[in-house]
py3Dmol code that shows the C-alpha trace and the ligand (Angstrom):
import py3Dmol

protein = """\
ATOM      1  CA  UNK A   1      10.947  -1.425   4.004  1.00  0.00           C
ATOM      2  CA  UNK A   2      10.790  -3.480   7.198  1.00  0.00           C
ATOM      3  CA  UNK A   3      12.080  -6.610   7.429  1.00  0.00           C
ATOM      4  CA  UNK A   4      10.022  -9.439   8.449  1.00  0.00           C
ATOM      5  CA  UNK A   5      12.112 -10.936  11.017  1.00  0.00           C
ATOM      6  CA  UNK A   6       9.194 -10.622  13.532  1.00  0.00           C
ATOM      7  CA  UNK A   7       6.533 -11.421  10.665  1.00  0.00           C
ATOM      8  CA  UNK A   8       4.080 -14.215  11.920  1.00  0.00           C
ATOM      9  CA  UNK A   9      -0.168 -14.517  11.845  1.00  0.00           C
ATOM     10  CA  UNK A  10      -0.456 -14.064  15.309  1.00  0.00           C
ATOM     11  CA  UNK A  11      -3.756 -11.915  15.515  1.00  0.00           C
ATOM     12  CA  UNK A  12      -6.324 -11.768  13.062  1.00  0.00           C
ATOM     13  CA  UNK A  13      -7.725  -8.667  11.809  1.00  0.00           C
ATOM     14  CA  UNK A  14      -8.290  -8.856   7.806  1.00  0.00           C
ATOM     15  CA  UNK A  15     -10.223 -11.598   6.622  1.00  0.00           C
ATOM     16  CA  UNK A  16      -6.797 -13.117   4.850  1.00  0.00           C
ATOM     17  CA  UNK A  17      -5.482 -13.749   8.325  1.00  0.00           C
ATOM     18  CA  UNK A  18      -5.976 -17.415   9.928  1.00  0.00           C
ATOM     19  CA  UNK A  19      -3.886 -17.981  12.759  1.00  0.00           C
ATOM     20  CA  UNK A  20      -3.817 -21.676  12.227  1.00  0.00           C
ATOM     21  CA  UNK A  21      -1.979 -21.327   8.597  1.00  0.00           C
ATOM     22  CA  UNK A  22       1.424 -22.035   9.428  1.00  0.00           C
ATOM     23  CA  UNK A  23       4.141 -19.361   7.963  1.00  0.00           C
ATOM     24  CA  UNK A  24       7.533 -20.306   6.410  1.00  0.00           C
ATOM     25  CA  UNK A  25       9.494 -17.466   9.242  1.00  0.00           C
ATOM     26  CA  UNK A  26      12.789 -17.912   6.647  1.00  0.00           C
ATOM     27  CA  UNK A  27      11.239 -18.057   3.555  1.00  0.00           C
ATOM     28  CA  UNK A  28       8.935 -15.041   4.258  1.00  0.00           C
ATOM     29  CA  UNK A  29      12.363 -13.312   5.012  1.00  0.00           C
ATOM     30  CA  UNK A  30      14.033 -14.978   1.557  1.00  0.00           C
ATOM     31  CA  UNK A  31      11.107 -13.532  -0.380  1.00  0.00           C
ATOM     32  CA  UNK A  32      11.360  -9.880   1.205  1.00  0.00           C
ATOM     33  CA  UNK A  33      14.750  -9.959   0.596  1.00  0.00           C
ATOM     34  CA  UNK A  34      14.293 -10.887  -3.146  1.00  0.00           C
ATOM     35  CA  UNK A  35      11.633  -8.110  -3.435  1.00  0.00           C
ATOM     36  CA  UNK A  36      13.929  -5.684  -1.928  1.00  0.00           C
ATOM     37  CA  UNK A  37      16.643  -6.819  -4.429  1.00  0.00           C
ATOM     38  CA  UNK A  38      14.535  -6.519  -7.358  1.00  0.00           C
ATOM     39  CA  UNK A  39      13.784  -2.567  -6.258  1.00  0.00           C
ATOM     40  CA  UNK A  40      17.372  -2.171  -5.891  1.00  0.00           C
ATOM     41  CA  UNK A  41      17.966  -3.806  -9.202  1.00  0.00           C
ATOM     42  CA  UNK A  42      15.916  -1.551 -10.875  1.00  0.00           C
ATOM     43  CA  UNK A  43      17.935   1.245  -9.786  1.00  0.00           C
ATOM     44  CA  UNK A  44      15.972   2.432  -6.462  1.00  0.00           C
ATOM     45  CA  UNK A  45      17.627   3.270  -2.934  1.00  0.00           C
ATOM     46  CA  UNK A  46      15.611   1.589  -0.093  1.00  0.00           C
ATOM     47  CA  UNK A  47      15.866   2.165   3.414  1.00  0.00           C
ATOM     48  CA  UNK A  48      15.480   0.016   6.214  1.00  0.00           C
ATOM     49  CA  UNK A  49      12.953   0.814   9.164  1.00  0.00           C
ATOM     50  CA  UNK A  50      14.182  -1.737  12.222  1.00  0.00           C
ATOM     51  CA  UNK A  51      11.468  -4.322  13.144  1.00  0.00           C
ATOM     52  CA  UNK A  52      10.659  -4.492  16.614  1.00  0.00           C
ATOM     53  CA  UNK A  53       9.853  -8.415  18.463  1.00  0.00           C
ATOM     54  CA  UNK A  54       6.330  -8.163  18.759  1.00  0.00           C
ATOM     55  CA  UNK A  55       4.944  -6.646  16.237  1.00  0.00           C
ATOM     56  CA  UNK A  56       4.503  -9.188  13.238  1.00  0.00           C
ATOM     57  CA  UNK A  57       3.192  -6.616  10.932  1.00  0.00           C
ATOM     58  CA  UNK A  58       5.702  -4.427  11.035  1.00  0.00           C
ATOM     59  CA  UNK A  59       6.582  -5.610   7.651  1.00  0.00           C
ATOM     60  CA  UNK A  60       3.894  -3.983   6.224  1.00  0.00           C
ATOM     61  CA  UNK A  61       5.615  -0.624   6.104  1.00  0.00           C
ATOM     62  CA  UNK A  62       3.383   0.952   3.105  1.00  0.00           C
ATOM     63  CA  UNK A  63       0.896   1.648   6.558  1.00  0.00           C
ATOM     64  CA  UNK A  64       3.366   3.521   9.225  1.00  0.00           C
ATOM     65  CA  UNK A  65       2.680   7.109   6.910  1.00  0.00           C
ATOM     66  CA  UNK A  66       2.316   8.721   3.778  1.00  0.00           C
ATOM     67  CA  UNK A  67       4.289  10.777   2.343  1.00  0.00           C
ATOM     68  CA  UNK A  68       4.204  13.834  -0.096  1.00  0.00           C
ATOM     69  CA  UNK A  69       6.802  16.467  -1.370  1.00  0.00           C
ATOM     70  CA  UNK A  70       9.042  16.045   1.684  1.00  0.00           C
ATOM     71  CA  UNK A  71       5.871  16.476   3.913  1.00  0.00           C
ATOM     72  CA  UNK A  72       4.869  13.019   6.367  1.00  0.00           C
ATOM     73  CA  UNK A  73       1.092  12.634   7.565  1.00  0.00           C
ATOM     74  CA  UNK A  74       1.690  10.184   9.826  1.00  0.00           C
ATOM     75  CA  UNK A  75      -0.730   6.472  10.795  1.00  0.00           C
ATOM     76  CA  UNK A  76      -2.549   6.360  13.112  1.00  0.00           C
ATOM     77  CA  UNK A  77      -4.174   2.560  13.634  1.00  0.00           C
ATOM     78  CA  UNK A  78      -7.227   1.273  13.453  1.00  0.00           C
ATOM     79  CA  UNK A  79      -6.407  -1.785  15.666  1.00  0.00           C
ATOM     80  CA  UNK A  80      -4.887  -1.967  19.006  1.00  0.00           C
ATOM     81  CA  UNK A  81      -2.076  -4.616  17.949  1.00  0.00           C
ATOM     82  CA  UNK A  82      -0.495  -2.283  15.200  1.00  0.00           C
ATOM     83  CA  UNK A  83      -1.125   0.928  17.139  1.00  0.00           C
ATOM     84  CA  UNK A  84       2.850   0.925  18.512  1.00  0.00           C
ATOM     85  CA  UNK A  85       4.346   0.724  14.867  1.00  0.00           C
ATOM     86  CA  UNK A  86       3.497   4.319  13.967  1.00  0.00           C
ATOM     87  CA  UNK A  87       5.474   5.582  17.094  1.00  0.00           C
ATOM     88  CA  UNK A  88       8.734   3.717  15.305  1.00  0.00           C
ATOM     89  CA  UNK A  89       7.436   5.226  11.543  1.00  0.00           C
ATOM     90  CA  UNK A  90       7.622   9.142  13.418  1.00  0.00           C
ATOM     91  CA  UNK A  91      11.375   8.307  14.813  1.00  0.00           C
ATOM     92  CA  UNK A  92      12.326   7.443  11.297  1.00  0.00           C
ATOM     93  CA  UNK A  93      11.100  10.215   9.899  1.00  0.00           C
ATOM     94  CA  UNK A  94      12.071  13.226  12.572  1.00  0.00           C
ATOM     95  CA  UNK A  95      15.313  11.141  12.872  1.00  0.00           C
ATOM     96  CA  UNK A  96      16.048  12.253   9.350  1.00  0.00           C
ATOM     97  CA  UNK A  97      14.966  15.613   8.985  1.00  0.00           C
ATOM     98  CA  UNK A  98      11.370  15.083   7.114  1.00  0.00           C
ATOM     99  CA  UNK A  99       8.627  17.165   7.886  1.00  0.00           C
ATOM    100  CA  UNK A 100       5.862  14.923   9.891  1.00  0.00           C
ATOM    101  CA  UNK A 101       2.679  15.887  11.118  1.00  0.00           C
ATOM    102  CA  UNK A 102       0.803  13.903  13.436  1.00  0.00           C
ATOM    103  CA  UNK A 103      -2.639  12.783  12.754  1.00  0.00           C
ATOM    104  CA  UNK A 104      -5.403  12.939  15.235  1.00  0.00           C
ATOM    105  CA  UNK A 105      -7.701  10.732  12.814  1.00  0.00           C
ATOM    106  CA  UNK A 106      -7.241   6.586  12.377  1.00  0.00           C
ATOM    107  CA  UNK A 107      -5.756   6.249   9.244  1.00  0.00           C
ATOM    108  CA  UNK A 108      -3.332   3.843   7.918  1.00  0.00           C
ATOM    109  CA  UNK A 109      -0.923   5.603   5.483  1.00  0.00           C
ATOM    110  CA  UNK A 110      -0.174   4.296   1.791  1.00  0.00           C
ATOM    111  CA  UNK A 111      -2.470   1.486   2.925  1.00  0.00           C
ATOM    112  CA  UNK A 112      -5.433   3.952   2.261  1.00  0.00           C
ATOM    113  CA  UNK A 113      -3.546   6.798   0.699  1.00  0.00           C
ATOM    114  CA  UNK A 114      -2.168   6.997  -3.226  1.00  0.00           C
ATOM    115  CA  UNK A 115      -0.526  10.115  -4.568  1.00  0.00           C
ATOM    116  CA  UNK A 116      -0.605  10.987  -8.197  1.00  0.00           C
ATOM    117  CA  UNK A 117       1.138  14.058  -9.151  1.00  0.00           C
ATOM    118  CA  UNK A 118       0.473  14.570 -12.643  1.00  0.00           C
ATOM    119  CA  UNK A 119      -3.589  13.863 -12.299  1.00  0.00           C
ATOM    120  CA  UNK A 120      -5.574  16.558 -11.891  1.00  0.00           C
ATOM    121  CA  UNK A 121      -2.538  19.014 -10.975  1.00  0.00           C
ATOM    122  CA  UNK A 122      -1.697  16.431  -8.077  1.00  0.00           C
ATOM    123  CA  UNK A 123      -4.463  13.904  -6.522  1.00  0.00           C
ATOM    124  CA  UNK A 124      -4.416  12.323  -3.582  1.00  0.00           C
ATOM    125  CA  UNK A 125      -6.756   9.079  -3.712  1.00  0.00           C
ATOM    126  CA  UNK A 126      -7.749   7.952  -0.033  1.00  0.00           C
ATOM    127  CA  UNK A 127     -10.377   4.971   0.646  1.00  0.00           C
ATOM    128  CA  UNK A 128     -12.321   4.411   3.823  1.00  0.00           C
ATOM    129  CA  UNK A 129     -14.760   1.979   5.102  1.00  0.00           C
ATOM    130  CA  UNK A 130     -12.473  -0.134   6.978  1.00  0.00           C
ATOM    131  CA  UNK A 131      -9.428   1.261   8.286  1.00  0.00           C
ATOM    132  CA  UNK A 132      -8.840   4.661   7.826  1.00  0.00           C
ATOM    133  CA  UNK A 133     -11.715   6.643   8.997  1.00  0.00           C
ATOM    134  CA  UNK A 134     -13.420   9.627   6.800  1.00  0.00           C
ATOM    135  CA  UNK A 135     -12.115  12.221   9.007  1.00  0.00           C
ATOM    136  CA  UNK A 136      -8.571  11.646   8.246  1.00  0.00           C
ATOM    137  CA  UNK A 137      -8.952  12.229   4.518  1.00  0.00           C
ATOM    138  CA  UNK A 138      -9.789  16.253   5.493  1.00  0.00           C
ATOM    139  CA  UNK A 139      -6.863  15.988   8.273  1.00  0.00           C
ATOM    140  CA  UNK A 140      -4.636  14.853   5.250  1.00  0.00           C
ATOM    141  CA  UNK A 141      -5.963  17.351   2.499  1.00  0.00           C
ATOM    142  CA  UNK A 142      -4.952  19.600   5.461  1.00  0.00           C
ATOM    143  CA  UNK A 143      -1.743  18.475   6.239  1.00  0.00           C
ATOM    144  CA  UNK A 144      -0.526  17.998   2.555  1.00  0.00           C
ATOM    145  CA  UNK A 145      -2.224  20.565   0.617  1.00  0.00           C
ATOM    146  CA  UNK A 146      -3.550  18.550  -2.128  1.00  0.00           C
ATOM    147  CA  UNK A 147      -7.451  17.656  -2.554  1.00  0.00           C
ATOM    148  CA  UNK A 148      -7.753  14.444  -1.029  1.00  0.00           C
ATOM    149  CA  UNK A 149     -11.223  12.228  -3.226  1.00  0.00           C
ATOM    150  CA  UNK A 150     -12.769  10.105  -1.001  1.00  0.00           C
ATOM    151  CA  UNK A 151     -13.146   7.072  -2.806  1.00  0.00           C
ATOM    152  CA  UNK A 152     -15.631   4.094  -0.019  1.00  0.00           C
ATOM    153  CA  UNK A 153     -14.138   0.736   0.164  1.00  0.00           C
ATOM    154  CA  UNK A 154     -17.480  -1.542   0.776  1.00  0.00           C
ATOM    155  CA  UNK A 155     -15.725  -5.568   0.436  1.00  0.00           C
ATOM    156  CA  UNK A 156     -13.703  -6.522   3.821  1.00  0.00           C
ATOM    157  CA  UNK A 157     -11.220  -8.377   1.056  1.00  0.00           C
ATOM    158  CA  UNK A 158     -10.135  -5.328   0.078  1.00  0.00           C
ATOM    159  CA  UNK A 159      -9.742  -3.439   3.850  1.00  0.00           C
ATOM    160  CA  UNK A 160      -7.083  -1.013   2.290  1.00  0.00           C
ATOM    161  CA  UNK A 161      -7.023   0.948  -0.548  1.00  0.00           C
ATOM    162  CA  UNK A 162      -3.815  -0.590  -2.042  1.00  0.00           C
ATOM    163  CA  UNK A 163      -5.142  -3.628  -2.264  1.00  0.00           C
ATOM    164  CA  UNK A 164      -7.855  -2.329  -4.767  1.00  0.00           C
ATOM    165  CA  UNK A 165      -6.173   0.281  -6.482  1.00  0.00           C
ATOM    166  CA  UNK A 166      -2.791   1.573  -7.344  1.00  0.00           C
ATOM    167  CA  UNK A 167      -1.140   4.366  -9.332  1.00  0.00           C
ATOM    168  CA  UNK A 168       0.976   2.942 -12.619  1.00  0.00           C
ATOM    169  CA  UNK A 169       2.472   6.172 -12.926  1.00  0.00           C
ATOM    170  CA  UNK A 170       2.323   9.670 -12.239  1.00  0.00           C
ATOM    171  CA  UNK A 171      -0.765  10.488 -13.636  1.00  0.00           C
ATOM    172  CA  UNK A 172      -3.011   6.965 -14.493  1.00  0.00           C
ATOM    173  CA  UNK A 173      -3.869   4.064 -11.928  1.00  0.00           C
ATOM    174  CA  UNK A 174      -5.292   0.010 -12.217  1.00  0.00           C
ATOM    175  CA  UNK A 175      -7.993  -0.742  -9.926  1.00  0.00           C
ATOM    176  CA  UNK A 176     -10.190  -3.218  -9.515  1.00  0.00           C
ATOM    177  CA  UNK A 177     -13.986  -1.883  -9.626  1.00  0.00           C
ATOM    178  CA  UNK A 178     -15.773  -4.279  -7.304  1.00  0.00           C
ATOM    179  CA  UNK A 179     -13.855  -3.415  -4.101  1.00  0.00           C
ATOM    180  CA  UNK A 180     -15.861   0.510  -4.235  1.00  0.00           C
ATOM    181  CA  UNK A 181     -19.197   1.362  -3.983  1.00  0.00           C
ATOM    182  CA  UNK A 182     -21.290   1.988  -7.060  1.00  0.00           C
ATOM    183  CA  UNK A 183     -21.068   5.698  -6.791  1.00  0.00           C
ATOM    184  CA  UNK A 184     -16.967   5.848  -6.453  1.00  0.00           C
ATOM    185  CA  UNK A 185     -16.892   3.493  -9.321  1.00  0.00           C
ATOM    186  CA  UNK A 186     -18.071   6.659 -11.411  1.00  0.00           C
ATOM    187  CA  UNK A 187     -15.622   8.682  -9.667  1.00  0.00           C
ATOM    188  CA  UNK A 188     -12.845   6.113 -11.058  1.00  0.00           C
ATOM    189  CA  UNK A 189     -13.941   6.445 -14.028  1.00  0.00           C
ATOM    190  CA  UNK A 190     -14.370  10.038 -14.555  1.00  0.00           C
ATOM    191  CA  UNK A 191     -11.441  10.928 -13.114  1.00  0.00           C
ATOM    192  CA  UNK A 192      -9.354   7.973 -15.295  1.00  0.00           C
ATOM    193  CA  UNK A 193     -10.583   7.704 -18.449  1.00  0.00           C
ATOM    194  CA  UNK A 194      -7.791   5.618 -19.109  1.00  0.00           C
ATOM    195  CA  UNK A 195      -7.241   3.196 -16.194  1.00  0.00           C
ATOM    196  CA  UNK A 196      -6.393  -0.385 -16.444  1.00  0.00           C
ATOM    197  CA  UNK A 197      -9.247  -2.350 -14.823  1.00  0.00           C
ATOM    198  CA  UNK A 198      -8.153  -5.405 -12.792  1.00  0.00           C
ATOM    199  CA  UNK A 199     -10.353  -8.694 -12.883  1.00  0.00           C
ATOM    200  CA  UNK A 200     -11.619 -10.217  -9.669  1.00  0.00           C
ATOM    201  CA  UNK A 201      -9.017 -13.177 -10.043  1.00  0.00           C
ATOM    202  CA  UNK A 202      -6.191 -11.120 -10.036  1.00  0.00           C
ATOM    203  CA  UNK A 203      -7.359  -8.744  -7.365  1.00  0.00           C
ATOM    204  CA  UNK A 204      -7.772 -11.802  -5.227  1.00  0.00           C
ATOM    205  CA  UNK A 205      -4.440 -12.700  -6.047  1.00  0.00           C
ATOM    206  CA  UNK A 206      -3.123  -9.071  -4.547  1.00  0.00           C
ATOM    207  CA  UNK A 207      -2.220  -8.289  -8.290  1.00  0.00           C
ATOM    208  CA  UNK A 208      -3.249  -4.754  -7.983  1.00  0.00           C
ATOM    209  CA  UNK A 209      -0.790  -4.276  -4.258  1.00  0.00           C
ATOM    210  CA  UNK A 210       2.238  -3.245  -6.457  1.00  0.00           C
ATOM    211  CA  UNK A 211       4.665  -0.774  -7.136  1.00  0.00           C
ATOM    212  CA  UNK A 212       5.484   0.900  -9.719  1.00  0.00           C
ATOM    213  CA  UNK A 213       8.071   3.409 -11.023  1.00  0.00           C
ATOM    214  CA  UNK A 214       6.023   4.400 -14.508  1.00  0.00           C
ATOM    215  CA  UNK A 215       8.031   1.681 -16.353  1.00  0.00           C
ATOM    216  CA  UNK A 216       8.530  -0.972 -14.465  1.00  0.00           C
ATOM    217  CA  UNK A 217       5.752  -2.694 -12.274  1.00  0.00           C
ATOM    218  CA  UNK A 218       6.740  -5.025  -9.499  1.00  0.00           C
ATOM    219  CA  UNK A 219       3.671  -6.990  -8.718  1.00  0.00           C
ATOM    220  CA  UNK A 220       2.717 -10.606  -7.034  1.00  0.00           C
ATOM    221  CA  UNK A 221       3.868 -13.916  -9.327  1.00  0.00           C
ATOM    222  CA  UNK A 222       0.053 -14.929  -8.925  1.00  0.00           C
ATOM    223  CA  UNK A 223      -1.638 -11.865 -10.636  1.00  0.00           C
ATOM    224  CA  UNK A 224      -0.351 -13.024 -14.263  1.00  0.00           C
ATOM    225  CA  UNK A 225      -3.382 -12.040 -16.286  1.00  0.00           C
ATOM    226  CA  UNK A 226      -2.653  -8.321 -14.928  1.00  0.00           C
ATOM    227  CA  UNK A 227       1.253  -8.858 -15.758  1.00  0.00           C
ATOM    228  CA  UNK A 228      -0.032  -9.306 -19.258  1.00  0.00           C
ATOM    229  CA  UNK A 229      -2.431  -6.495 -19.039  1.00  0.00           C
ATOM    230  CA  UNK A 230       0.146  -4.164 -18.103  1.00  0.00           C
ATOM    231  CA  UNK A 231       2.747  -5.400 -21.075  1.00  0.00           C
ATOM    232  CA  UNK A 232       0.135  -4.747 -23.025  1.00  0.00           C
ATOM    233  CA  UNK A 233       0.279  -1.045 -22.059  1.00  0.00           C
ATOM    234  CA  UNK A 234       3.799  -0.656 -22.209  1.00  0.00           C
ATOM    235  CA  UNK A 235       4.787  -1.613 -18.886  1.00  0.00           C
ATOM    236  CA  UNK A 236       7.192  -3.963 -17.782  1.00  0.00           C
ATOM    237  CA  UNK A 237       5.791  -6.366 -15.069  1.00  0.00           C
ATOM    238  CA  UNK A 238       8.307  -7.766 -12.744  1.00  0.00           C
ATOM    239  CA  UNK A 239       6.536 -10.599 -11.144  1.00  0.00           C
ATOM    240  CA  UNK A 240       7.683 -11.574  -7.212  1.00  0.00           C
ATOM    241  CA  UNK A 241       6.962 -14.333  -4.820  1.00  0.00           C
ATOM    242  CA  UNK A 242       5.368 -13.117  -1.660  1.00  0.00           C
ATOM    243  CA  UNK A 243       3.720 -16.190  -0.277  1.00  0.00           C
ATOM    244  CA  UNK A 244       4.623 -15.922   3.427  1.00  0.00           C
ATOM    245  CA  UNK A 245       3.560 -11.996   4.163  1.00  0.00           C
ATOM    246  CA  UNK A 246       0.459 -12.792   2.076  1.00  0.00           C
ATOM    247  CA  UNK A 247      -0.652 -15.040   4.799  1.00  0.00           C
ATOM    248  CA  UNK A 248      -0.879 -11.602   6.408  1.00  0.00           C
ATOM    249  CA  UNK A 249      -2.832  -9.941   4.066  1.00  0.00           C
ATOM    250  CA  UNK A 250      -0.760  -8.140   2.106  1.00  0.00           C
ATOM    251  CA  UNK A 251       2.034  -8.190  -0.685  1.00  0.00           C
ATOM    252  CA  UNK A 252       4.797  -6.025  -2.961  1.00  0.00           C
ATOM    253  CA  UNK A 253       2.885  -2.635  -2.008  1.00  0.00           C
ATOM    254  CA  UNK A 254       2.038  -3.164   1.447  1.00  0.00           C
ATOM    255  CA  UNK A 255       5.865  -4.149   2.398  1.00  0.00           C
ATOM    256  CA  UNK A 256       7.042  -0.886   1.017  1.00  0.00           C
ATOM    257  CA  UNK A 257       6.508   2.849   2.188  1.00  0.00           C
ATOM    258  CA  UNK A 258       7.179   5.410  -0.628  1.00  0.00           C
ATOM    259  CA  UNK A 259       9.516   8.322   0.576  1.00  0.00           C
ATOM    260  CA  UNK A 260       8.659  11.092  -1.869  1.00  0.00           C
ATOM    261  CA  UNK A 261      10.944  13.847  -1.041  1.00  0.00           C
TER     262      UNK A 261
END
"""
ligand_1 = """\
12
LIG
N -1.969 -7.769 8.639
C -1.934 -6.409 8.211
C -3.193 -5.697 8.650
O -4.242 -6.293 8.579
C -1.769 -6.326 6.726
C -1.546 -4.947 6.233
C -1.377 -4.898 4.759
N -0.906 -3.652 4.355
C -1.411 -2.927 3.371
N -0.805 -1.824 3.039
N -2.517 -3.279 2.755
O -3.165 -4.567 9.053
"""
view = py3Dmol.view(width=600, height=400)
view.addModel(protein, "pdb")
view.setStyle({"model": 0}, {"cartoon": {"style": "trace"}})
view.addModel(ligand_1, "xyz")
view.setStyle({"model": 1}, {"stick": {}})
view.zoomTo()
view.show()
């Protein structure tokens, strides 16, 4: 995670982003902090990549690289304004001994990437359309050695993947269907049988950006119709206030990188 000392709306390049909404600079960090909290609550270690003056959306770390069985694809931006975040993402990384290869392809990490070990043998899930380009999803079947499904993004709400789809645990995912086009729809559905489908309300409401550990889902206050869903299920939804960083675009999943060693 990435703190969002430097967060601010100071560019905008997602539809959510108005530069003339002001943002709460202390309670944006207040709310991270609670999120980050929770995760250590629930019995997870989280580190701390250093935010840099300059680049507000550095607290969206979920888009720096993705990671999978020790191995790091790393980002490579779409937009000039994020491009020098992935540069501080690599250092992290090779500062710590992980194995990172660099991409040569735009593509914005966990924003566009899921991982689901037990589906399939091990699934990677990678969307394009807005961000990450097509190209990458080969250069990351490449570099991790696990099929990578294109799955085609077509509404500009829903720019990333995580913001339309996200694994609930190691083998099953919640998505919202109206965010893909018609033909990955049947994709979705063929390949999860038994996902939990999102409404449009609560994908609005960045409901479907969380994190989960298989038991417990951490997931924006505002999504509660999907917090009742996922009880439903068996889950445990741990609803948090994000208000600030969604003025960014973004919310539980975007402001947190998973390092799967
Ligand atoms: N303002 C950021 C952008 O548009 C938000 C990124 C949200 N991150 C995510 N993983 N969806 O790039």
């Amino acid at each position: 995670m990435c703190s969002p000392e430097h967060f601010a709306v100071a560019y905008a390049i997602n539809p959510w982003m108005d530069v003339t909404t002001p943002v709460d600079a202390a309670l944006a960090v207040k709310q991270w902090d609670r999120l980050r909290e929770t995760l250590l609550g629930l019995g997870h270690d989280v580190h701390l990549l250093t935010p840099e003056a300059g680049l507000p959306d550095m607290v969206f770390a979920a888009n720096g690289a993705f990671v999978v069985d020790g191995t790091v694809y790393g980002a490579r931006f779409k937009h000039e304004q994020r491009a020098a975040e992935a540069a501080a993402h690599r250092a992290f990384y090779e500062e710590r001994g992980w194995h990172f290869i660099a991409p040569n392809e735009t593509n914005e990490g966990e924003g566009d990437f899921a991982y689901l070990p037990e589906a399939h043998g091990g699934l990677v899930l990678a969307g394009h359309g807005f961000r990450t380009e097509l190209p990458a999803h080969a250069e990351a079947q490449e570099a991790l050695g696990r099929p990578v499904v294109s799955l085609h993004l077509v509404d500009p709400r829903f720019y990333h993947l995580d913001v339309a789809l996200a694994s609930i645990d190691d083998g099953n995912i919640v998505y919202y269907p109206g965010a893909f086009s018609a033909a990955s729809q049947r994709v979705l559905a063929q390949l999860f049988p038994d996902a939990i489908v999102a409404d449009d309300v609560d994908a609005l409401a960045f409901g479907l950006n969380l994190v989960s550990d298989g038991a417990n889902v951490v997931l924006n206050s505002e999504a509660s119709r999907l917090a009742g869903k996922l009880k439903a299920a068996g889950y445990t939804p741990v609803p948090v206030e994000l208000t600030e960083v969604r003025k960014g675009g973004g919310s539980v999943k975007c402001c947190i990188a998973e390092l799967r060693d």
